[in-house]
PABAZA-133719 format. One line per field, with one value per residue (C-alpha): y, x negated, z; residue number from 1. Coordinates in Angstrom, 1 decimal. Layout:
% residues N
yy <- Y  ...
xx <- X  ...
zz <- Z  ...
i <- NUM  ...
//
This chain:
% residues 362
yy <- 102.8  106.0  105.5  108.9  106.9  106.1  102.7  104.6  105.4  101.8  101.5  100.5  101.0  101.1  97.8  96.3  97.4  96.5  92.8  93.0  93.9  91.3  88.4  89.0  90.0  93.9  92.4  92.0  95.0  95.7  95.2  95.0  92.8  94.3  91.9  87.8  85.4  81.7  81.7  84.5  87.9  91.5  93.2  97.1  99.0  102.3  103.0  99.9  97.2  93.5  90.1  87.7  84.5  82.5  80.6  76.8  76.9  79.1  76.9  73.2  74.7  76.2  74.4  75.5  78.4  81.1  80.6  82.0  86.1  87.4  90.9  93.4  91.5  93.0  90.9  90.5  90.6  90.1  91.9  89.2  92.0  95.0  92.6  90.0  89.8  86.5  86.5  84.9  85.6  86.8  89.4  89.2  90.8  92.6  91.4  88.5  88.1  84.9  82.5  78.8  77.9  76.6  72.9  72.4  71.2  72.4  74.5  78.6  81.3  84.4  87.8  90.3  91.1  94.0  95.3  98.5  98.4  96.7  98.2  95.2  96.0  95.1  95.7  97.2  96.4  92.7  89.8  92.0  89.9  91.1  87.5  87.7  91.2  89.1  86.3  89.4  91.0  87.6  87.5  91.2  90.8  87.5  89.5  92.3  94.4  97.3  97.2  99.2  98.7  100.2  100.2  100.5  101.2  103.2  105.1  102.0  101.8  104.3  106.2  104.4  101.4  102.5  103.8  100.2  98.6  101.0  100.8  96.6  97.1  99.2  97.0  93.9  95.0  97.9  100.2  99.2  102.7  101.9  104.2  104.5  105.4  106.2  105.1  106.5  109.7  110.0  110.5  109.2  108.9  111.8  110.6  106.9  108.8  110.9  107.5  107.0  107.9  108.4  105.3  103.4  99.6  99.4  96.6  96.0  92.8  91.6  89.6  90.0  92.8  95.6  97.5  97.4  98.4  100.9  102.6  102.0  103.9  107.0  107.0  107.1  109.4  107.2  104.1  101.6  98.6  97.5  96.9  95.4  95.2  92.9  89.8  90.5  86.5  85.5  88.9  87.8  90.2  89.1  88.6  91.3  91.4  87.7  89.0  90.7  94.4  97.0  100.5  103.7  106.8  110.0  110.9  108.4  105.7  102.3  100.4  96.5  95.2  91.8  89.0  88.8  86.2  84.3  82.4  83.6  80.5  80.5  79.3  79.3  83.0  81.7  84.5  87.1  85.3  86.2  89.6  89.9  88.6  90.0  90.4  86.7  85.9  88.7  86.8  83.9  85.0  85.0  81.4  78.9  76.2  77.8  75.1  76.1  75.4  77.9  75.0  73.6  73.8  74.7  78.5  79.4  83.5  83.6  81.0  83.4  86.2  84.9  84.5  87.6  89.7  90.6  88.6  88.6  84.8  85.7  86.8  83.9  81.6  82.9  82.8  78.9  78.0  80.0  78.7  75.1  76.1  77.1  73.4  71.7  73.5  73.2  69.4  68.8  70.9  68.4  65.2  65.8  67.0  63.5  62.0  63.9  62.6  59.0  59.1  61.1  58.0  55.1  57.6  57.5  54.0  52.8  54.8  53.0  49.7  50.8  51.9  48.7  46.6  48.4  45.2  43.9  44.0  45.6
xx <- -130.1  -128.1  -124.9  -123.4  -122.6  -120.2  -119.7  -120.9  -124.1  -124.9  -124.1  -119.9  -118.3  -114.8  -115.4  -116.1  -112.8  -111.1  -112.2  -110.8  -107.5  -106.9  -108.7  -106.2  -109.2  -107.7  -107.5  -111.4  -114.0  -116.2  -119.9  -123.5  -126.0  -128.8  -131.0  -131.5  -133.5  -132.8  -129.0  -128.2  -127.1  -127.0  -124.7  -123.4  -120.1  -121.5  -120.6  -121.6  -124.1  -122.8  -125.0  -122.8  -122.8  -120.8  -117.7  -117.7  -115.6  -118.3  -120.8  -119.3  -118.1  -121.2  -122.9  -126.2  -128.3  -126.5  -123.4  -124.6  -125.2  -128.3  -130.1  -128.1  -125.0  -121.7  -119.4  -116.1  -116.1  -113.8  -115.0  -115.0  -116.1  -118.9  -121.6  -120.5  -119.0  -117.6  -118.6  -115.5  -116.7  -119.2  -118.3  -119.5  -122.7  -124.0  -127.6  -129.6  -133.6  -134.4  -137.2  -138.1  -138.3  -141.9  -141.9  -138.6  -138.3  -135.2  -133.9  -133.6  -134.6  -132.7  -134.8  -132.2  -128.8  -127.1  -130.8  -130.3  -134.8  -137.4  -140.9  -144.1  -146.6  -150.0  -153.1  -155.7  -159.0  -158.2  -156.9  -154.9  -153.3  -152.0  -150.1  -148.6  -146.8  -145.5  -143.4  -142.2  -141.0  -139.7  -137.7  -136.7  -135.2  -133.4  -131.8  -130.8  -133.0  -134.9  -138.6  -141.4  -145.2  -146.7  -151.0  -151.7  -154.7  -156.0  -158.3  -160.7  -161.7  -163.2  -161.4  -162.8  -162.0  -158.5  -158.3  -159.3  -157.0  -154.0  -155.0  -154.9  -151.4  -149.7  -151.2  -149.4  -146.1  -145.0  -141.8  -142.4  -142.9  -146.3  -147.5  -150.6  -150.4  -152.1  -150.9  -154.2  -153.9  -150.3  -151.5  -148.9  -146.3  -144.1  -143.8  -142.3  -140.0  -138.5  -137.7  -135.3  -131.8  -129.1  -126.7  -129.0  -130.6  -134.6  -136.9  -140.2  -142.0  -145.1  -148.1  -149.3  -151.2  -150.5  -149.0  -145.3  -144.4  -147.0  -145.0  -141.6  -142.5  -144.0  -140.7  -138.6  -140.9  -141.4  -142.4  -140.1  -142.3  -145.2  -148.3  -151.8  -155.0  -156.4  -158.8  -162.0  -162.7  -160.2  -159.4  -156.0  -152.8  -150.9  -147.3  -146.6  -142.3  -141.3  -137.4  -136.2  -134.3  -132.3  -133.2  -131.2  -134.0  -133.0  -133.3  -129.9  -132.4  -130.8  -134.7  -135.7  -138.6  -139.1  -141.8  -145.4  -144.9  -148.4  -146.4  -143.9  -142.0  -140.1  -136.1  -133.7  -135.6  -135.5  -133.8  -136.0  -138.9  -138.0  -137.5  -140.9  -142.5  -140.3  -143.7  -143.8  -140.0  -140.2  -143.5  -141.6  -138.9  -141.4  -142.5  -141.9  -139.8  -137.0  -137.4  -141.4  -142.9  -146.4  -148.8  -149.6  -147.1  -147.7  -147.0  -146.5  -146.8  -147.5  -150.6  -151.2  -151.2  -153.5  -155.9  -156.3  -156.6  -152.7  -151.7  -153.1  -154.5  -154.0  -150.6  -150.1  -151.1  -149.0  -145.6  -146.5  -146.9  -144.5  -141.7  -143.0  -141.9  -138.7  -137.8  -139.4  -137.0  -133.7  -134.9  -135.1  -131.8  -130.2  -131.6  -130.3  -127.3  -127.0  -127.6  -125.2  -122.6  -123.6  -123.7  -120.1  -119.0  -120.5  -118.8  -115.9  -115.9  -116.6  -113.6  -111.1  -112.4  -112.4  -108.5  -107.7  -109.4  -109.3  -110.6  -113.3  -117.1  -119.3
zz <- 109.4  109.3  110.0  108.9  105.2  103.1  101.3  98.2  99.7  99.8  96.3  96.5  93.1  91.7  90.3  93.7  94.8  92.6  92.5  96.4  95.3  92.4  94.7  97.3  99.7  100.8  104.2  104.2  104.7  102.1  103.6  101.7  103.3  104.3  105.6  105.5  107.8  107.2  106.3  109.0  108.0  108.3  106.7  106.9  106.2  106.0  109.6  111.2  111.5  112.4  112.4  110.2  108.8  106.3  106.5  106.7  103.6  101.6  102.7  102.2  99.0  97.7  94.3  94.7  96.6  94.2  96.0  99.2  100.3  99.0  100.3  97.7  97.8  98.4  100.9  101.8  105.8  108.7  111.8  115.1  118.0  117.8  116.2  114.7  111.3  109.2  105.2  104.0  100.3  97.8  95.3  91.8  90.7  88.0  88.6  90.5  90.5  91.6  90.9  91.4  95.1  95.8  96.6  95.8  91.8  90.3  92.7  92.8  95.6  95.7  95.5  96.0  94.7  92.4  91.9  89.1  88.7  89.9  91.0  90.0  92.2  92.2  93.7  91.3  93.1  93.9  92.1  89.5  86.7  83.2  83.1  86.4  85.3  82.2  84.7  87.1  83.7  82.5  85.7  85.3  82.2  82.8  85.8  83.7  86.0  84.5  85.2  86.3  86.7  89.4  89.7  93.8  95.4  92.4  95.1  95.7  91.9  89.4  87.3  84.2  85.0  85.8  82.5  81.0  83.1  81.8  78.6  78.7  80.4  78.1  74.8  76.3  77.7  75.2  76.4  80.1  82.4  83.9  87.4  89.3  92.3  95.6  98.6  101.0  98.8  97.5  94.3  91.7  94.4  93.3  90.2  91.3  93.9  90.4  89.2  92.2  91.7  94.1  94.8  92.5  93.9  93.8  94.7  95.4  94.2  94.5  96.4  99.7  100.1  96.9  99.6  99.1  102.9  103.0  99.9  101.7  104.4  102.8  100.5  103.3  105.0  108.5  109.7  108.9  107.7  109.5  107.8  108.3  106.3  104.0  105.5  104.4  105.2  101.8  100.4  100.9  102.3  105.4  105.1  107.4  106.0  106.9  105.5  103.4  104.1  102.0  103.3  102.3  101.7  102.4  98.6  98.5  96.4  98.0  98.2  99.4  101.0  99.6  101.6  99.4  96.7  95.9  93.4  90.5  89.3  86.6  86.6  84.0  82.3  79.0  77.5  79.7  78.7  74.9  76.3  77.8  74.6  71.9  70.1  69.8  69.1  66.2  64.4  65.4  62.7  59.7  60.0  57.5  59.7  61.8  64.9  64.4  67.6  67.1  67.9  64.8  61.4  58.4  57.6  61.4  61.7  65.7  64.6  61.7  64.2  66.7  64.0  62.3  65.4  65.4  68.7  71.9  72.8  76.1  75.7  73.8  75.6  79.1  76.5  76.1  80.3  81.0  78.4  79.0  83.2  81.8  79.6  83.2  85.2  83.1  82.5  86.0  86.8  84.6  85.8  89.4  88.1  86.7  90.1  91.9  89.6  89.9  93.9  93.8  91.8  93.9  96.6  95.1  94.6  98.0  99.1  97.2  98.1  101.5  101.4  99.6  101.4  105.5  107.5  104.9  105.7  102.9
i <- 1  2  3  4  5  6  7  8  9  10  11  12  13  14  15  16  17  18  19  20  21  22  23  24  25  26  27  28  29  30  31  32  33  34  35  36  37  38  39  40  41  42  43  44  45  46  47  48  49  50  51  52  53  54  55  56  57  58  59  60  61  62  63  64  65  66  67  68  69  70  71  72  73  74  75  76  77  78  79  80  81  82  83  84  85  86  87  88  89  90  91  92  93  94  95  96  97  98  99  100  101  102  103  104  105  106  107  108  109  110  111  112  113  114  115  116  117  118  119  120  121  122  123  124  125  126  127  128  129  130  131  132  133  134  135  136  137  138  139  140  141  142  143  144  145  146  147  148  149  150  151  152  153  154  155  156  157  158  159  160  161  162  163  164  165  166  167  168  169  170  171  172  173  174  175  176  177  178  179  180  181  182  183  184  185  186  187  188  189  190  191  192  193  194  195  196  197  198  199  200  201  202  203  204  205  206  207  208  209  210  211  212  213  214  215  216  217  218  219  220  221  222  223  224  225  226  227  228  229  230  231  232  233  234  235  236  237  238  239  240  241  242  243  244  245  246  247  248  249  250  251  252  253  254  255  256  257  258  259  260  261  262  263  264  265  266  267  268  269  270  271  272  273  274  275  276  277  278  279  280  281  282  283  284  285  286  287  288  289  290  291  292  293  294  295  296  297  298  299  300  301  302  303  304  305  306  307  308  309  310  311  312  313  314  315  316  317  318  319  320  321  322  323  324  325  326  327  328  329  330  331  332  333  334  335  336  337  338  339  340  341  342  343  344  345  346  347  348  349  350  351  352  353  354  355  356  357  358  359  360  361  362
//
């Protein structure tokens, strides 16, 4: 990282500043975290890099994985000796792509932080899926995250079925800037480096494999990423970036490497779900029953659709998975929820019989 920055260059507004001042936190430096690897942190204040972790009282007073430092976020630091830092808090931000952890039911992983765009990358001559780019957009949008599609590897394909491929992408997500690009050839490059503004937050997201550290390092013009080739035994990428990172570019574009992500879980997106298939939700509008559920009733216009040719099926049918993940995951949120409050009661409980009764067995 070049240290020759300001806090600007790493994205610091007024309005971070200000939320110092009237939380009392002036005492603090102002840091962005710049990296992440299981719950230890670095973070930079334009001049200088420190490994950092969080306060016990963040931590014991955290309700859920939201609460703690995310790559992108903006920190509130005290500085302990020449590289190590404290996070006493998290400043509020104006966007957060997250998605449901894997294995875990209910429960969120952070992407990145105070992302302004976010590049979908995938792979056009392997395992490239229309539906996939509909749960990255869902995510997008529930973030507040402005997307962009970006076709890799257009090289190993020909240009007809390129063409095919574009034409399928723009008929299903309509408004969304799509690129191909080249990373082997640089063809297409330029034109994703013009969508990269100074001071502005990018990500990449995607699978294993699309090349999304390949494209970090020929838009920061060096090697900062290493990357390794597809197995040819399962056509599969290696997770070469095990972390993620936030890398200034010398354009001023603030960019971050995210891990491969084989799966896309949906979390509480319901409202960027809508986004994503504002086709649906405006049909939706013209059926006969306002709490219609397009499966079945009587005078439903996204059934009416999908028969005359208006609607995509597939389309269709990704909007109902997808929105069926969302009711599991808010279902489940609840449940535990639920739990939490009975054990903090039986907790409760015990402790009152405890200071009531000091020398009695339970």
């Amino acid at each position: 990282m070049d240290y020759d920055m300001t806090l600007a260059d790493l994205g610091y507004t007024e309005q971070f500043a200000e939320y110092l001042r009237e939380h009392n936190l002036r005492h603090f430096e102002p840091a962005r975290v710049i990296a992440e690897h299981k719950e230890r942190y670095l973070v930079c204040t334009g001049t200088e890099e420190y490994g950092a972790e969080i306060t016990g009282t963040l931590r014991f007073g955290a309700q859920g994985r939201e609460d703690f430092p995310a790559v992108g976020d903006w920190v509130a630091v005290s500085i302990c000796d020449t590289d190590f830092a404290v996070i006493h808090a998290v400043l509020p931000r104006f966007s957060l792509i997250k998605r449901q952890a894997v294995g875990r039911r209910g429960e969120v992983q952070l992407i990145a932080a105070n992302i302004d765009c976010a590049f979908l990358l995938q792979a056009v001559d392997r395992d490239f899926s229309i539906n996939r780019l509909e749960r990255y957009l869902s995510i997008c949008y529930a973030a507040n995250v402005d997307p962009v599609i970006v076709m890799s590897k257009i090289d190993l394909i020909d240009e007809g079925v390129l063409t095919r491929m574009l034409d399928d992408v723009h008929a299903r997500m309509v408004g969304v800037p799509v690129l191909a690009i080249s990373n082997e050839s640089g063809e297409g490059c330029d034109a994703l480096a013009d969508h990269i503004t100074a001071g502005k937050s990018y990500c990449l997201l995607g699978s294993s494999g699309v090349g999304k550290s390949t494209l970090l390092n020929r838009l920061a013009g060096r090697d900062l990423m290493r990357t390794a080739a597809i197995s040819e035994s399962t056509d599969r990428g290696k997770h070469v970036t095990s972390h993620r990172e936030l890398v200034v570019l010398d354009s001023g574009g603030i960019l971050i490497d995210n891990p491969g992500m084989r799966e896309v879980g949906i979390a509480d997106a319901l409202n960027g779900l809508e986004h994503a298939f504002d086709n649906i939700v405006e049909l939706g509008r013209e059926c006969r029953f306002s709490n219609c559920t397009h499966t079945s009733e009587a005078g439903c216009r996204v059934i009416a659709a999908l028969g005359n040719g208006e609607l995509d099926r597939c389309c269709y049918e990704n909007y109902r998975k997808m929105k069926r993940e969302c009711v599991r995951f808010e279902t489940t949120v609840a449940e535990r929820r639920k739990q939490e409050r009975i054990f903090g009661k039986l907790v409760k409980d015990y402790k009152k019989i405890i200071r009531k009764n000091p020398g009695q067995k339970l």
